[in-house]
N, C-alpha and C positions, 0 to 999 in steps of 0.2 A: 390127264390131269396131274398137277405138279400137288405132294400132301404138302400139305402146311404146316409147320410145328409150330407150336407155342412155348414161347420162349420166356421163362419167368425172370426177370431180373428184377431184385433185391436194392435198392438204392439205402444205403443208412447214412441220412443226412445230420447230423452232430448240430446240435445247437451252440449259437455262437456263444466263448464261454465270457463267461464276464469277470469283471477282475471288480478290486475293491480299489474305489478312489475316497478321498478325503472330502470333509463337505463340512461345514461349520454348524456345530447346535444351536446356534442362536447368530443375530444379527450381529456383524463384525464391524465396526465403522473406522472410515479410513486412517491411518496413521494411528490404530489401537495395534499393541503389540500381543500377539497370538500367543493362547498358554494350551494343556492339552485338553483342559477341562472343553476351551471353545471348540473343540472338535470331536468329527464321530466318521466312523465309515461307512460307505454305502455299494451295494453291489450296482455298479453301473458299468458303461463298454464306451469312455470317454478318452479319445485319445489325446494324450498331452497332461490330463487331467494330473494333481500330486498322487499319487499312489500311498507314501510313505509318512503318515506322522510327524515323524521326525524331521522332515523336508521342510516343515514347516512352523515349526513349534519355536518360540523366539523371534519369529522375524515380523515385519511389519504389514501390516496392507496398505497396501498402494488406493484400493478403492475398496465400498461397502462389497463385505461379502456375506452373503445371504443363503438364509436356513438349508438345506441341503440339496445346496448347485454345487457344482463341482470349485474347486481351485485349483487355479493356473499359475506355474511358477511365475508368469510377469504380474500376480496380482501383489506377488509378495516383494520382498527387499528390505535389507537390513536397518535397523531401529536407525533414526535419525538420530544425530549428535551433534547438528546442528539446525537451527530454526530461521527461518527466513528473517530478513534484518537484521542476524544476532553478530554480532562484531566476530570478528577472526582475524587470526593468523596469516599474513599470508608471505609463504616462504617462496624464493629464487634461488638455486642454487644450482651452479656449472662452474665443476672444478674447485678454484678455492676462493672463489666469488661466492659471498651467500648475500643474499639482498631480504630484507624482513620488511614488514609495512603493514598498518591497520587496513583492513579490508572488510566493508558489509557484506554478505551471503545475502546472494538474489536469488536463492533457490533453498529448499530444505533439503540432507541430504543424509545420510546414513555413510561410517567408514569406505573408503574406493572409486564410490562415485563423483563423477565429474559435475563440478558446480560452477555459477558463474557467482563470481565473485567482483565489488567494485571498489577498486580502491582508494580510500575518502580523503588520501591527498590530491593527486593525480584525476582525481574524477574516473577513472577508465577504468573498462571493465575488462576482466580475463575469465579463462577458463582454467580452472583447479582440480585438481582430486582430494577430496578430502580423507584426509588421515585418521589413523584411529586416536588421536591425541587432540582431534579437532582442528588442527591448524589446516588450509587449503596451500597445495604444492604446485606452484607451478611451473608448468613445462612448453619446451619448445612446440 
């Protein structure tokens, strides 16, 4: 007969750790601009989720964010500075051609982002980035 040992093994399984993400103290509705009061931390294990306060303080929602869900950087993006239908700017320029022209914004849009914008001589519509001075830039 073959003894048989008995063999103790020890496993120490670690609990997953959780980190602190961001989550709103109260109801945020869209295109309200985030201050630190609207927010709180919460210990959750949410990946993608904002970690950082500051990631988010100042910027805009994009959509209602709600009492302590997490926030996702696409929920957010920089304050609008221009409002849909609201007359603009709109600049051309390659080399030492600059071309200028009233333009309506068909979209709302915050500094950077790309807007379509119509230009209300020409009827036509382009795509801009808008500037931090508000005027929409257009490019090739």
């Amino acid at each position: 007969m073959m003894p048989y040992r008995l063999v103790l093994l020890t496993i120490f399984l670690a609990a997953p750790a959780k980190a602190e993400i961001v989550v709103p103290v109260r109801t945020i509705p869209p295109h309200a601009v985030i201050a630190a009061e609207d927010l709180g931390l919460s210990d959750a294990d949410v990946p993608g989720a904002v970690s950082d306060p500051a990631q988010a303080i100042g910027l805009e929602a994009h959509v209602a964010l709600y009492p302590g869900r997490p926030i996702r950087p696409q929920d957010l993006g920089p304050p609008a500075v221009v409002e849909r239908n609201a007359f603009v700017v709109l600049i051309y320029q390659r080399g030492n051609l600059l071309i200028t022209a009233e333009g309506r914004a068909l979209d709302r849009a915050g500094p950077g982002e790309v807007i379509r914008v119509m230009n209300t001589e020409s009827r036509s519509t382009v795509s801009a980035r808008l500037g931090i001075d508000g005027a929409a830039y257009v490019s090739e």
